[in-house]
C-alpha positions in Angstrom: 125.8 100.6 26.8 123.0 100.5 24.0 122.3 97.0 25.2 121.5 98.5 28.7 119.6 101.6 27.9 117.4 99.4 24.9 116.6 96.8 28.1 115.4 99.2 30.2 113.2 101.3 27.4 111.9 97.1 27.0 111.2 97.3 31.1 109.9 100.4 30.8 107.4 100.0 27.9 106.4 96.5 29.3 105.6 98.2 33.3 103.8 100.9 31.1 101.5 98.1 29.2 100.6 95.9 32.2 100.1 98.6 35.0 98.3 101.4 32.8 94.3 101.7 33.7 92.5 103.9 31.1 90.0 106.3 31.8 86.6 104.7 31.9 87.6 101.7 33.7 85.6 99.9 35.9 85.7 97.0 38.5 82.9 95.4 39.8 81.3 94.1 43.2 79.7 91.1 41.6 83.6 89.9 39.7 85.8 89.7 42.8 88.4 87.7 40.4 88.6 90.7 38.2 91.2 93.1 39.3 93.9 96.3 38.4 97.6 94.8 39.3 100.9 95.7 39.2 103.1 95.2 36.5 104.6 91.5 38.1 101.3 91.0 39.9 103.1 91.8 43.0 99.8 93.9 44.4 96.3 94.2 43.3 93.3 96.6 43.4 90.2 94.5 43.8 86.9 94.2 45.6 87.2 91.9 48.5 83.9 90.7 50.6 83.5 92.0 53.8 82.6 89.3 56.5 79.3 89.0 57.4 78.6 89.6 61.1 75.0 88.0 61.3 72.9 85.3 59.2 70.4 88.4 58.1 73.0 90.5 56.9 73.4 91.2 53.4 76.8 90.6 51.2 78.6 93.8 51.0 82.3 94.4 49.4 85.1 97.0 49.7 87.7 98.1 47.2 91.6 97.6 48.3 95.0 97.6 47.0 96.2 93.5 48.3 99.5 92.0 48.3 99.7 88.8 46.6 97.7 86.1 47.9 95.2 88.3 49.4 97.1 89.2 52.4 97.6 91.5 53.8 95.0 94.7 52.7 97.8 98.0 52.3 95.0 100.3 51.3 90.7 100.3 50.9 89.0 103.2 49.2 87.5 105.3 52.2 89.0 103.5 55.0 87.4 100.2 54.1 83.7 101.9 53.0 81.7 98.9 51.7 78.8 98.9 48.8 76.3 95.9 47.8 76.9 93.5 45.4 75.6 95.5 42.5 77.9 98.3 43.6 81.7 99.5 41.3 84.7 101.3 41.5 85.3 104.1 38.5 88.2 105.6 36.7 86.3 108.5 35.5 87.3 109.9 32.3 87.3 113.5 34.4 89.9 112.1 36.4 88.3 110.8 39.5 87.9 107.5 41.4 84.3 106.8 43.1 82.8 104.0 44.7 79.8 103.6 44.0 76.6 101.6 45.2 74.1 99.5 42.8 71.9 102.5 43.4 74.0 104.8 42.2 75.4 106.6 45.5 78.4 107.7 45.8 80.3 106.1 48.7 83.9 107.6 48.1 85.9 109.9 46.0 89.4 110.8 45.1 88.4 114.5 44.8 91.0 114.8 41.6 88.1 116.0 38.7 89.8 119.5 38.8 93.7 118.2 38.7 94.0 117.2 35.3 94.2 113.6 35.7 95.1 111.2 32.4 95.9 108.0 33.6 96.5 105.5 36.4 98.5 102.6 37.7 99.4 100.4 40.4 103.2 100.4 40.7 105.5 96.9 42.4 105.2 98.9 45.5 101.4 98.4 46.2 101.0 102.5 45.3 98.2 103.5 43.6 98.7 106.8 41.3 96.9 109.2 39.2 99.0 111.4 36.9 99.0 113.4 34.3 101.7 111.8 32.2 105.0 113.3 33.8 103.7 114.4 37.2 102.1 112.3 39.9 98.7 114.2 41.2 97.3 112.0 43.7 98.8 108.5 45.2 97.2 106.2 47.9 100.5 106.4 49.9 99.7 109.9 50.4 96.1 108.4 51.6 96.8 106.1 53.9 93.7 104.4 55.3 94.7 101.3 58.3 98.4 100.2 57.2 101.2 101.5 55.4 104.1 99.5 53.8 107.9 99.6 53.8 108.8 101.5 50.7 105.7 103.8 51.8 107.5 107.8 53.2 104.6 107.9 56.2 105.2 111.7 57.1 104.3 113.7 60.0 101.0 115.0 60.2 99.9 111.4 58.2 97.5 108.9 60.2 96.1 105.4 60.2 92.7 105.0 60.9 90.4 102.0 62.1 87.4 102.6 63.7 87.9 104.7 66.9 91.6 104.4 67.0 94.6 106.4 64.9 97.8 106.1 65.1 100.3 108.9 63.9 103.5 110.6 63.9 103.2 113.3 66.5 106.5 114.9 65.8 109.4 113.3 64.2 110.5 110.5 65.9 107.3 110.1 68.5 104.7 107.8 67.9 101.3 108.1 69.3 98.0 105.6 69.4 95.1 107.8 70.6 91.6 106.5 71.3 88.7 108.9 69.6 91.1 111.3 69.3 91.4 112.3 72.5 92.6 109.3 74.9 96.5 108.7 74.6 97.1 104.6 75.4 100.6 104.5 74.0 103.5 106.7 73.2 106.9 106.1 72.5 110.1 107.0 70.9 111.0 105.6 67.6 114.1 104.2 68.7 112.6 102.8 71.5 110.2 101.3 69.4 113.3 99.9 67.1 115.3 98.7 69.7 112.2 96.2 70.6 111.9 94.8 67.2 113.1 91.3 66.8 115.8 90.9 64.4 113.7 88.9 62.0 111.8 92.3 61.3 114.8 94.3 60.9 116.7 91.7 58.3 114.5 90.4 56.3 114.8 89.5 52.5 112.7 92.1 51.1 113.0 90.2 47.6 110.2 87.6 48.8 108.6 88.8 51.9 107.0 91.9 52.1 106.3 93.8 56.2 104.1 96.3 56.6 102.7 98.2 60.1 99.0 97.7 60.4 96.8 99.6 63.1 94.3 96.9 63.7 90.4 97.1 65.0 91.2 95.7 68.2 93.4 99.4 68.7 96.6 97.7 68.7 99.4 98.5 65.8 101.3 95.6 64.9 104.1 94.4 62.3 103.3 91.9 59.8 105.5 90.2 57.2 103.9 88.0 54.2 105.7 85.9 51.9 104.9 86.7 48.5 101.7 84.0 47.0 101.5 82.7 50.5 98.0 83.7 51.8 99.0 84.5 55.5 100.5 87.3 57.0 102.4 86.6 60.5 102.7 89.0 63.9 106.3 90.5 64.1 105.6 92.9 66.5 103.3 94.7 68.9 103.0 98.1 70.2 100.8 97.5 73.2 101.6 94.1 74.8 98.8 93.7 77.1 95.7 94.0 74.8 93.6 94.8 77.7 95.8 98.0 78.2 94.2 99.0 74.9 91.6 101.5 75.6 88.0 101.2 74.7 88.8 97.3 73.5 85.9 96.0 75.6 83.7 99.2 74.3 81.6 101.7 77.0 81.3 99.6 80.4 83.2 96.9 79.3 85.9 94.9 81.5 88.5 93.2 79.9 90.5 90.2 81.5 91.9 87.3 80.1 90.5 83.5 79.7 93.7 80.9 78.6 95.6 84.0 77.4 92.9 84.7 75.2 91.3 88.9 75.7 87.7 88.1 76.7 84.9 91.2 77.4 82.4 91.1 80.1 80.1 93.5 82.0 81.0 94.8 85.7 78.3 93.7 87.2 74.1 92.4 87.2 73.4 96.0 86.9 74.7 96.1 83.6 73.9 93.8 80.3 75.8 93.7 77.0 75.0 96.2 73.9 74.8 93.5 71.7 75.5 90.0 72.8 76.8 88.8 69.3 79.6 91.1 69.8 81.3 91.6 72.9 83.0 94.3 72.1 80.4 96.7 71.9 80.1 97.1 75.3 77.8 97.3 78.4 74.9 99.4 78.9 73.0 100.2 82.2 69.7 98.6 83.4 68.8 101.6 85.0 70.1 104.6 84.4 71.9 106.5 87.6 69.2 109.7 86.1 66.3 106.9 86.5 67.6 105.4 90.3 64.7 104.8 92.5 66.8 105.2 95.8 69.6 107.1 96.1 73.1 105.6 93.7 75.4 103.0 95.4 78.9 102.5 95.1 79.5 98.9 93.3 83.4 97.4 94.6 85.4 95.9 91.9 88.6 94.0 93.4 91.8 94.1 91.0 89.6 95.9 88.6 91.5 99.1 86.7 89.3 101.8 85.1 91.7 103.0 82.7 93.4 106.4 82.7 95.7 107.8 80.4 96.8 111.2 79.3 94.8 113.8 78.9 92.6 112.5 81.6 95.3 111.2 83.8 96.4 114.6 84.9 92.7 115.6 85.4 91.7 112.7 87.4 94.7 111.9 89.2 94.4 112.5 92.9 96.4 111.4 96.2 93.5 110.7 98.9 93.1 106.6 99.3 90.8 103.8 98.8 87.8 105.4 101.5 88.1 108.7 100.5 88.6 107.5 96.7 85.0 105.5 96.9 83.4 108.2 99.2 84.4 110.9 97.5 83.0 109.6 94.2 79.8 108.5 95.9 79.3 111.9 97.1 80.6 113.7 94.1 79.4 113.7 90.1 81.5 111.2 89.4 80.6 107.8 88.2 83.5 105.8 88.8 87.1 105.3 90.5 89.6 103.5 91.2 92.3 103.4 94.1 95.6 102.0 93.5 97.4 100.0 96.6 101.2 101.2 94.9 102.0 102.9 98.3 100.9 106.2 96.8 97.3 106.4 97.8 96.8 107.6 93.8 92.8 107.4 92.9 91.5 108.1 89.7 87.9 109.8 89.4 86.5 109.0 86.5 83.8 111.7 85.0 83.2 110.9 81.9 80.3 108.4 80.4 82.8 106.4 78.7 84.4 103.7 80.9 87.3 101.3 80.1 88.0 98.3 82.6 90.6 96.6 82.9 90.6 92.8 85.7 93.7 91.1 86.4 94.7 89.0 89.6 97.6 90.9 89.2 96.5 94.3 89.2 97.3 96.3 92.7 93.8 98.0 93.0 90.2 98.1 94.0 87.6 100.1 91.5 84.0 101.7 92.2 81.3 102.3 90.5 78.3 103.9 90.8 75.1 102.2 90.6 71.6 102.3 91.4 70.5 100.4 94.1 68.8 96.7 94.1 65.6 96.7 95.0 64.5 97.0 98.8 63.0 94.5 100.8 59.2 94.1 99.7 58.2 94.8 103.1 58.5 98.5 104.2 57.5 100.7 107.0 57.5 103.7 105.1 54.6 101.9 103.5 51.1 100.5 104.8 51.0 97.4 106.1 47.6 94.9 106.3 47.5 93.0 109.6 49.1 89.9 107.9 52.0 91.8 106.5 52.4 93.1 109.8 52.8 89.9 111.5 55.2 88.3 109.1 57.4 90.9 109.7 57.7 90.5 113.5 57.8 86.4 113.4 60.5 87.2 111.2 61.7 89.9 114.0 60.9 87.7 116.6 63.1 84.7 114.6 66.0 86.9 114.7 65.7 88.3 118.0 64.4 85.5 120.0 66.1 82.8 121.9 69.4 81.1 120.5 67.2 77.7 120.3 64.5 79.3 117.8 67.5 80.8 115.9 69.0 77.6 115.2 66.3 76.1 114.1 64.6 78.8 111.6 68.4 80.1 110.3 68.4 77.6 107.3 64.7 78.7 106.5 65.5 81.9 106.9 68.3 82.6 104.6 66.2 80.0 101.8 62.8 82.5 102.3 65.1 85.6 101.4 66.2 84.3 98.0 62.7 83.3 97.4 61.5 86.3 98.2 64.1 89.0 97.5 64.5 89.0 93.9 68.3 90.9 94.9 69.3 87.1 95.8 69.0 86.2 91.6 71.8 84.3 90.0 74.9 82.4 91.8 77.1 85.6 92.5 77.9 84.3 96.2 79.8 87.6 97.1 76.6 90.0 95.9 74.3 87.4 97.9 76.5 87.8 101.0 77.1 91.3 101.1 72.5 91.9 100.6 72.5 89.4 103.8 74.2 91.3 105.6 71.9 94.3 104.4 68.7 92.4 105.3 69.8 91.5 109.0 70.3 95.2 109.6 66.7 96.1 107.5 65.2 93.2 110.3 66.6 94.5 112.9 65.4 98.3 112.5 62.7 97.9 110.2 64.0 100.4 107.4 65.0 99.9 104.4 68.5 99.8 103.1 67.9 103.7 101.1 65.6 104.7 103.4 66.5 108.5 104.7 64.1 110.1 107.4 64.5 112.4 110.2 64.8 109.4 112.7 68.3 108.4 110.4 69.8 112.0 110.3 69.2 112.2 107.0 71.6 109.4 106.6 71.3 105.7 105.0 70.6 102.9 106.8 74.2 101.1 107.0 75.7 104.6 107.9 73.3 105.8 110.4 73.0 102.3 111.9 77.2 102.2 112.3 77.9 105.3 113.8 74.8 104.1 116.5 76.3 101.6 116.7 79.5 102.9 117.6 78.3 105.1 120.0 76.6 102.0 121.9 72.7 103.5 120.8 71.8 99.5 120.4 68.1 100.1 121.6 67.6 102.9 119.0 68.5 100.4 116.0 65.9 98.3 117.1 62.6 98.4 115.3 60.6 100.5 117.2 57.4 98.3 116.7 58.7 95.9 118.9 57.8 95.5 122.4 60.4 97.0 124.5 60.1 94.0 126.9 60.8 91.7 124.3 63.6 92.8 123.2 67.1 90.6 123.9 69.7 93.4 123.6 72.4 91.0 123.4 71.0 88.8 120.8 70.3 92.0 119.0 74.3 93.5 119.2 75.5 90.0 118.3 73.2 90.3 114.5 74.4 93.7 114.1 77.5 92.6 114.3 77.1 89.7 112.1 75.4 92.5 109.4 78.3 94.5 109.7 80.7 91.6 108.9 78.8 90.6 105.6 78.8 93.7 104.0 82.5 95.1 104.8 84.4 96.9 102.3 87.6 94.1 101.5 85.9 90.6 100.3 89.0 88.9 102.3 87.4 90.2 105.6 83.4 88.7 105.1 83.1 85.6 106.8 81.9 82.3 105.0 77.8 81.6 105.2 78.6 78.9 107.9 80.4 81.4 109.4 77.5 83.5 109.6 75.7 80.9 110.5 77.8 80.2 113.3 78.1 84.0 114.6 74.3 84.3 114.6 74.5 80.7 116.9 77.1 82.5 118.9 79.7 79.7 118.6 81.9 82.6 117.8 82.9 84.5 120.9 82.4 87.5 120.0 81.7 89.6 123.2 83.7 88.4 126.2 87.5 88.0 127.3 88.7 89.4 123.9 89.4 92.4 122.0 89.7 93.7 118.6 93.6 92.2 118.7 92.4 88.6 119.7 91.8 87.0 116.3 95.7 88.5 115.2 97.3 87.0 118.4 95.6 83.7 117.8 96.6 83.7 114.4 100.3 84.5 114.8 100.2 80.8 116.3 99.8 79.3 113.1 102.1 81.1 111.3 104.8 79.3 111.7 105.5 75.4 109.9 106.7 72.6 112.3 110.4 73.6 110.2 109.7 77.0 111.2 109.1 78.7 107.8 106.3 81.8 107.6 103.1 79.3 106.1 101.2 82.0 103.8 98.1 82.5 104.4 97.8 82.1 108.3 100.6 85.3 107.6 97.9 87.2 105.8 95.4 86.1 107.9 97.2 88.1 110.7 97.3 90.9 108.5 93.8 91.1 107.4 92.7 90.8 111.3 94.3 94.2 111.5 91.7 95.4 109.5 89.0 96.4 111.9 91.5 98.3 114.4 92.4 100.6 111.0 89.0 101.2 110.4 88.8 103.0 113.5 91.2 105.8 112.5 89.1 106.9 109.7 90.7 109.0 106.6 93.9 109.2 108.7 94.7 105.4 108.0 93.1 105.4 104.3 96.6 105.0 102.4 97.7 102.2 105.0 94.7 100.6 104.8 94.7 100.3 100.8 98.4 99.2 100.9 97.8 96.4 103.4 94.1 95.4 101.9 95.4 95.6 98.1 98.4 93.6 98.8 97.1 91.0 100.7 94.6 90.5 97.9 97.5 89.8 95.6 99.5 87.7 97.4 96.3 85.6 98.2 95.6 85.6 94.1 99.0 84.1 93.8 98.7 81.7 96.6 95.2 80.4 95.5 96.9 79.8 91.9 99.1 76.9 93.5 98.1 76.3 97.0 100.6 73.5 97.3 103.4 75.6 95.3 103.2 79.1 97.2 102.4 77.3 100.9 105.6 79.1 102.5 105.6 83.1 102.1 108.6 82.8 100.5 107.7 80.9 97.7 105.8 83.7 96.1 109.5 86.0 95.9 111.3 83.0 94.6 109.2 82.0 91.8 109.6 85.5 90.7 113.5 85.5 91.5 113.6 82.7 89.3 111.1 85.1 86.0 113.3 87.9 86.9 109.8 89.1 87.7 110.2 90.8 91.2 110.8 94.3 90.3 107.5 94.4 88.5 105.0 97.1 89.8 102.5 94.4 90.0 104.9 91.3 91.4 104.1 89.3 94.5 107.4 91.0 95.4 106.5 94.5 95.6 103.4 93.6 97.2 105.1 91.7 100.2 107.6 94.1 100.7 104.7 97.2 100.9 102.4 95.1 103.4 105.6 94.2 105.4 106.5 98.1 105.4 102.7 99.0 106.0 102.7 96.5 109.2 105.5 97.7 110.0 104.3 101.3 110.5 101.3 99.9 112.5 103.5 98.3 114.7 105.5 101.1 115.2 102.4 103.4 116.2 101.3 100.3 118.4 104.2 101.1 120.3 104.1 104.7 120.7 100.8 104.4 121.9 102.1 102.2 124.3 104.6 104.1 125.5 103.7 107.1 124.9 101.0 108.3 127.3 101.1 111.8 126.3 101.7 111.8 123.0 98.2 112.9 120.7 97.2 110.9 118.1 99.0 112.9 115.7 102.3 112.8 117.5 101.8 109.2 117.4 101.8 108.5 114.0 103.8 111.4 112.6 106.8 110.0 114.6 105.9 106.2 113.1 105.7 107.2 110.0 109.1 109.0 110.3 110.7 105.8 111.5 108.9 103.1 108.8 107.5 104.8 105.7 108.8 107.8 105.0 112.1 107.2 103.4 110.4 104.5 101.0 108.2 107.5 99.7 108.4 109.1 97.1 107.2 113.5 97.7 104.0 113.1 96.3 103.2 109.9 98.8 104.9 111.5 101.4 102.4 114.7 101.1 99.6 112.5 101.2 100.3 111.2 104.5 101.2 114.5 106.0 97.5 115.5 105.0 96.6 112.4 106.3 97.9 112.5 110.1 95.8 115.8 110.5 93.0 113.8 110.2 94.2 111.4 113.2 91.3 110.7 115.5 91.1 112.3 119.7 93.9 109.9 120.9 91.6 108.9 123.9 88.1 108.4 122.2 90.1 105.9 119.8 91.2 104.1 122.5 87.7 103.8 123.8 86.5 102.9 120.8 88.7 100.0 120.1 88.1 98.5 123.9 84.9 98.2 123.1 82.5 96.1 126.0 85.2 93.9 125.7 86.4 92.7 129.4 89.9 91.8 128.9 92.6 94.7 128.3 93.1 96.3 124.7 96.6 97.9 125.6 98.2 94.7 126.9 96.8 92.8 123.8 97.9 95.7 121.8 101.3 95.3 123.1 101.5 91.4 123.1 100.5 91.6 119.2 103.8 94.1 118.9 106.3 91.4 120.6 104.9 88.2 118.8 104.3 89.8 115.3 107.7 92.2 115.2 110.1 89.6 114.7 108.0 88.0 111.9 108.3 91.4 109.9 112.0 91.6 110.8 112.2 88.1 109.1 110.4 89.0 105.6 112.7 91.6 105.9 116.3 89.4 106.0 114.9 87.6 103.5 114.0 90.3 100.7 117.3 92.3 101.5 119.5 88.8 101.5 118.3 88.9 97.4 118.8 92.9 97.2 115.1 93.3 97.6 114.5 95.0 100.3 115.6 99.1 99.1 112.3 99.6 96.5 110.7 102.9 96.9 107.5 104.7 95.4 107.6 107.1 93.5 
């Protein structure tokens, strides 16, 4: 028993001699090899450079407790505050620690002059402690800074800190990482968190290897374990598994996708160019601010883009209205973004606030706005005066357009090339922004307005709007520029490049025509007036659905469904929720079928690849998304039908009772509200029908019917197939 009790007095003294730091200590910037340890050298307090960001800036060096080997940091003096290379860290004789530049400035403090401090030490646990002989009075594990340690009692109430992130113990047993305080991006239950370790963190030999939870400065808290001399720390675990999930990680504006699995940041769009190009992360700012818009804002469309929303915005920006309402409403309203989810819920988030946080996958079920100032109008305006020569290039370009079909063909190419020359809103290679301002400039030729322009003659209403519901109402002649001579003036000519304007610049990418396609319409090789109606292009394509084996081929399938498109349209805010399920999932499936064209060439190929991850039940799988467009054409059928048959049934009748049959038990109350707001908004049953015949000759109700009998049975075979693997019983919520 003496044996014992003089070996651990020995211990005792020895810890004492190696880990005591007297009063009047001091460590230096310029001597990173000199340092305060721990009585084994298990942990050190030391200066430890900071990395330099850019070739002009100077050295600069933080103070931190390190395990051995240098990794990993468990604690730096004021959450990693750095000083120059003449700067030090103090033990004052009153008791206090400071950091301290070379010019004297003090950078941090332990606050402990008053507490009656006497000495110091660095324990074997990487704890750093002031006492006053028999009482500890201040510790660094009561301070924690970006990481704490096993042996390390992190309390409730305690936080980690880096940058604009914390991470902290809400209550006990709930974990929370928060995004400047406010923004909650992940929550969970301790055990939950447990249960998801691997069993290498849970079992490890603590005698050699020491694991510590670290809240990193991409946002993201992670588990590391470090073998003791060994230099490296390695990942364990991770809170948030998708690092793009992270908020802010692509700072204000950013958008944050992946490139080879690696988290890259970009801008949303030409309007917008990075903070600071050396470091991604710090965002996008503006060209031109939406205060400082010439024109009046524009609403930017961002497929499978996500502007992040978490709690306690999620509850203040959630709404049920779909993807029209979701961009118009925003356009209209104070908000500068949104974003429409096609989850069968119609859910659209309207973002207020200045700081934005994107999010782009392939797999991501939804279509995002934002608001934007528009690009500059064409140089010629007529709102402005015009010389004689101005004057005359605008009508031959008029007359270009408008003439005969020979003089087309011939100037098209030039055309198109003198519009990138001389419309500076053609710059870069974005095809899809060049596409969409063609479209625009057919419709400014045609009237002779400009895109923004608003006037009495519009309504006080844009161009594109004014010029659709004209349209709609057969008002050809009063698109038309009124500067051109009436006689002059081929009306046909002029419907068949309003139509092709209206083409480029619709809403869903999938639904723009090609430029030879345009090129095409505008040589009228497409038939776009004639025996035909707005069910023709479906009825054609359901003859390519099928392989010579008879198996659904993808993409003719989603063709079909995408021709369906225009005849939505025409319901207005009634058909918003169907028209974001069918136009969101079709984008997804095609995602996944452009991934592997040869791979994914039957429909079916997209649900087995996923039966085979054990991937179908995913909110985001090529599952869900066949199974919602199959349920959302099957509702359109359905209303096809009762329209049909149905002569005196309104509009409202109509769908209420198809919805009934299709949709409604695969809705959850909240979705299932929606579309009961919805259906009061149904269009006058006979002006829709109107509408949708058109000047077309041939008959839109025994097309409408036809496209019922040949397209049914396809629907009814998605659905043997997804309820043969249990598939077919998925709800929303």
């Amino acid at each position: 028993m003496k044996l014992v009790m003089e070996s651990l007095l020995l211990s005792l003294l020895l810890i004492i001699s190696a880990a005591a730091i007297s009063p009047g200590s001091t460590l230096y910037a310029s001597n990173t090899n000199k340092n305060w340890s721990s009585p084994n050298r298990t942990f050190s307090l030391q200066f430890i450079p900071v990395p330099i960001h850019t070739s002009t800036s100077s050295p600069s060096f933080m103070i931190g407790i390190v395990y051995s080997g240098g990794v990993p940091i468990i604690w730096t003096a004021g959450g990693g505050a750095s000083v120059d290379f003449n700067g030090s860290f103090k033990f004052l004789s009153n008791g206090t620690l400071q950091l301290v530049k070379g010019s004297g400035t003090i950078v941090w403090d332990s606050g402990t002059s008053h507490l009656g401090v006497s000495s110091a030490f660095l324990d074997e646990q990487g704890n750093l402690v002031l006492s006053n002989g028999t009482t500890t009075l201040w510790s660094s594990f009561d301070h924690p800074t970006d990481t704490t340690v096993g042996s390390q009692n992190f309390r409730v109430g305690m936080v980690l800190r880096s940058g604009l992130y914390s991470f902290s113990l809400v209550t006990l047993g709930s974990m929370m990482l928060r995004w400047n305080d406010s923004v909650v991006y992940w929550n969970e239950r301790s055990e939950s968190v447990v249960s998801s370790l691997p069993n290498t963190v849970g079992y490890a030999d603590a005698s050699n290897e020491l694991r510590v939870l670290k809240l990193d400065s991409d946002g993201n808290l992670r588990i590391y374990s470090s073998s003791w001399g060994s230099g490296s720390a390695m990942v364990r675990w991770v809170a948030v598994k998708d690092q793009c999930k992270v908020y802010g990680y692509c700072g204000e504006n950013g958008i944050c996708s992946y490139e080879n699995s690696v988290p890259a940041c970009g801008c949303p769009s030409q309007h917008f160019e990075m903070i600071d190009p050396t470091n991604i992360r710090e965002g996008c700012r503006r060209k031109v601010r939406l205060d400082d818009c010439l024109g009046t804002s524009t609403m930017l469309t961002l497929h499978q883009v996500q502007f992040l929303t978490y709690p306690p915005l999620l509850y203040l920006e959630s709404f049920f209205i779909g993807i029209d309402a979701c961009r118009g409403n925003c356009l209209s309203g104070g908000c500068i973004a949104s974003t429409a989810l096609s989850d069968g819920t119609g859910s659209c988030y309207i973002k207020t606030t200045d700081f934005l946080s994107g999010y782009q996958s392939p797999a991501l079920a939804s279509t995002s706005y934002i608001k934007v100032c528009p690009a500059p109008a064409l140089t010629i305006s007529p709102s402005q005066p015009q010389n004689g020569k101005q004057r005359k290039t605008h009508h031959w370009i008029l007359m270009v357009v408008l003439g005969t079909l020979v003089a087309l063909i011939s100037f098209q190419g030039c055309l198109w090339l003198w519009f990138r020359r001389k419309n500076r809103r053609f710059g870069g290679s974005n095809c899809e922004y060049s596409l969409l301002d063609f479209g625009m400039v057919l419709l400014e030729l045609v009237s002779g307005r400009r895109s923004s322009e608003i006037s009495e003659e519009t309504n006080d209403k844009e161009l594109l709007v004014w010029a659709s519901e004209e349209f709609e109402n057969g008002n050809v002649i009063d698109i038309v520029d009124k500067r051109l001579p009436a006689n002059e003036v081929n009306l046909e000519q002029v419907r068949r490049v309003i139509l092709t304007g209206f083409q480029c610049i619709q809403e869903q990418p999938e639904l723009r025509p090609t430029m030879g396609k345009v090129m095409q319409m505008l040589e009228a090789k497409h038939k776009m007036e004639g025996q035909v109606t707005v069910f023709t292009p479906a009825i054609e394509g359901i003859k390519h659905i099928k392989s010579e084996q008879g198996e659904i081929l993808t993409q003719p399938f989603l063709d079909v469904c995408k021709h369906i498109l225009p005849v939505i349209d025409k319901f207005g805010a009634a058909m918003a929720l169907v028209k974001t399920d069918i136009g969101g999932n079709v984008s997804r499936l095609e995602s996944k079928h452009a991934s592997n064209p040869t791979r994914f060439n039957y429909l079916f190929s997209l649900v087995q690849a996923e039966v085979e991850t054990k991937t179908t039940k995913s909110s985001s799988s090529c599952t869900n998304g066949l199974l919602w467009l199959t349920r959302a054409m099957d509702f359109l059928v359905a209303l096809f039908q009762n329209l049909i048959e149905h002569a005196d049934w309104s509009m409202s009748q109509a769908c209420t009772d198809s919805y009934n049959k299709t949709l409604k038990k695969w809705h959850g109350w909240l979705a299932s509200s929606s579309f009961s707001v919805a259906m009061k908004l149904a269009p006058d049953r006979k002006k829709f029908m109107e509408v949708i015949q058109g000047s077309a000759t041939g008959s839109v109700t025994a097309d409408m019917e036809k496209f019922c009998a040949d397209f049914s049975p396809l629907l009814e075979e998605n659905h043997k197939f997804l309820a043969r693997l249990g598939l077919d019983d998925m709800k929303a919520s």
